[in-house]
N, C-alpha and C positions, 0 to 999 in steps of 0.2 A: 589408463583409467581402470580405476577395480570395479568389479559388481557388486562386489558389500562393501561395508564401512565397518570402522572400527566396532560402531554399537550393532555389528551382527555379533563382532567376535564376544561382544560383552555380555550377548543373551547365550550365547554357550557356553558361558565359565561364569555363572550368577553367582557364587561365593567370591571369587577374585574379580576383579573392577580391570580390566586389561588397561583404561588407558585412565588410570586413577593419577594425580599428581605423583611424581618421585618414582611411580613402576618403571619396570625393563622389563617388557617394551616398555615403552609411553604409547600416546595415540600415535604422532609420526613414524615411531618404528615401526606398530602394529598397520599404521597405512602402506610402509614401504613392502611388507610382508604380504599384504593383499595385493597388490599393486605385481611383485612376482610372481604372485600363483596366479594371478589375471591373465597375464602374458605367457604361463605356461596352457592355457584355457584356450586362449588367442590360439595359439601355435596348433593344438589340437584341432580348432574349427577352423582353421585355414588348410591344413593339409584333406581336409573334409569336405574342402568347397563352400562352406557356410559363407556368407555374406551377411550385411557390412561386419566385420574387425574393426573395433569390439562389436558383438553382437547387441541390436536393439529389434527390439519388437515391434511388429507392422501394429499390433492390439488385437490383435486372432488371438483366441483359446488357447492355442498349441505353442503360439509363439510366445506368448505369456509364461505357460505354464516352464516353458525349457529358461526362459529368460530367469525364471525365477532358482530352477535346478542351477544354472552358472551362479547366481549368486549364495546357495548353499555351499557351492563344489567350494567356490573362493573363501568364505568365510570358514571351511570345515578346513581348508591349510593353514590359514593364521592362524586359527585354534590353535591346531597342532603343533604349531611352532611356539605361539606363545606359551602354551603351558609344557612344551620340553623348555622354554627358558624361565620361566616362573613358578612354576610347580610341578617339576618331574615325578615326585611323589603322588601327587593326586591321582587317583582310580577312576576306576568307571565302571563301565559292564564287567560284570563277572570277574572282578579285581584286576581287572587291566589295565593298566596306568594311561591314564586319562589322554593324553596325547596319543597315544598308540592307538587308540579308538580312534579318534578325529581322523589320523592319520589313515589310519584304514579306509574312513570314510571317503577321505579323499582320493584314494588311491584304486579302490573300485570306481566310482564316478569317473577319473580321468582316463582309467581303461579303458572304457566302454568311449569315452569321446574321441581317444584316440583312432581304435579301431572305427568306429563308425558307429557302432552298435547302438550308441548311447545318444544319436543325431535324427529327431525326425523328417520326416521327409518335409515336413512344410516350412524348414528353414533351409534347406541343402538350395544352392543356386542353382538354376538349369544349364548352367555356362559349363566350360569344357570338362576334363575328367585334370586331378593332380595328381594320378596314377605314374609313379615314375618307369621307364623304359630302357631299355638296355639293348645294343645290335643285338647283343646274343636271342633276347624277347623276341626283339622282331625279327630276324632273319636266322632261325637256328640250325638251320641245313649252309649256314656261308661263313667261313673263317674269314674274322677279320684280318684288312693287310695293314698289319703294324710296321713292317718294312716301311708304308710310303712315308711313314712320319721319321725323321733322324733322331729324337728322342723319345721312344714312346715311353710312356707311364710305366709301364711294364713289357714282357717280351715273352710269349710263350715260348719256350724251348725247345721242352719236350711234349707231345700231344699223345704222347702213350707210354704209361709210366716203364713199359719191355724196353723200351727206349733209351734206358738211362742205366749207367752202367759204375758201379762202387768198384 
C-alpha cells in the first residue's frame, strides 16, 4: 500500500497530467512506482522500530504531521521517476532538470529515515532495539572458535599480518 496516489504525483508535474489516457506511465504504472518507494519507506521505518508497516496515525499532531511527510517522501519518488520517463528535459530550480529535483527530494527525506534522524520519537515503538550485533560487538576481548564449526563461512588464518610470509 503506497501513502500517495497517483493524483499527489499529478499536483507536482501540473503541466504534464502523469496518469492522462495513452501516457507512460499511465495511472497503474505511476501506482506500481508509488507502491516501490512505499516499501523502500516501509523498509526504513522497520529497521527504525516504527510500528504498525505501513505506518498509520494513532490522530496525534506529530503522528499526523510524519504521516503526512511519508506521503510527500512517496509521491516526491514517482515524481522523479515519472518525469525521467516523460519529460527528462523539464527543469526546475535553478535549471535542474526537473526530476533530479524530486529526486533529490527524495533522497534527503529517505536519509534521514534511514538513519533515524528523520523518525519522531512519538512514532518509534517502545519494543526491543533492531540494532544488529556481532560476537566480535559483544565479546571483543574472545576469539571466536571457528574450529568447532567443520565449514565455517570463513577462517581466520593469519591474526597478525608479521604472520604471513610472500
Amino acid at each position: 500500500m503506497a501513502y500517495a496516489a497517483s493524483t499527489d504525483v499529478d499536483a507536482r508535474i501540473a503541466q504534464l497530467t502523469a496518469t492522462a489516457a495513452g501516457t507512460k506511465p499511465n495511472s497503474t504504472q505511476v501506482t506500481l512506482l508509488l507502491n516501490a518507494a512505499s516499501a523502500k519507506l516501509d523498509h526504513a521505518l522497520s529497521i527504525n522500530s516504527v510500528t504498525p508497516i505501513p505506518f498509520t496515525s494513532d490522530g496525534s499532531g506529530e503522528q499526523d504531521a510524519f504521516l503526512a511527510v511519508l506521503l510527500d517522501l512517496n509521491a516526491c519518488k514517482a515524481t522523479a521517476d515519472t518525469l525521467r520517463s516523460r519529460a527528462i528535459d523539464a527543469t526546475g530550480p535553478d535549471d535542474k532538470p526537473a526530476w533530479e529535483y524530486w529526486l533529490d527530494c527524495w533522497t534527503a527525506g529517505y536519509d534521514l529515515l534511514l538513519s533515524g534522524d528523520g523518525i519522531p520519537a512519538a512514532v518509534v515503538s517502545s519494543g526491543g532495539s533492531a540494532t544488529p550485533t556481532t560476537n566480535l560487538v559483544e565479546n571483543p576481548s574472545v576469539e571466536p572458535d571457528f574450529e568447532a564449526n567443520e565449514n565455517p563461512a570463513f577462517k581466520r588464518r593469519h591474526s597478525n599480518i608479521s604472520d604471513v610470509t610472500f
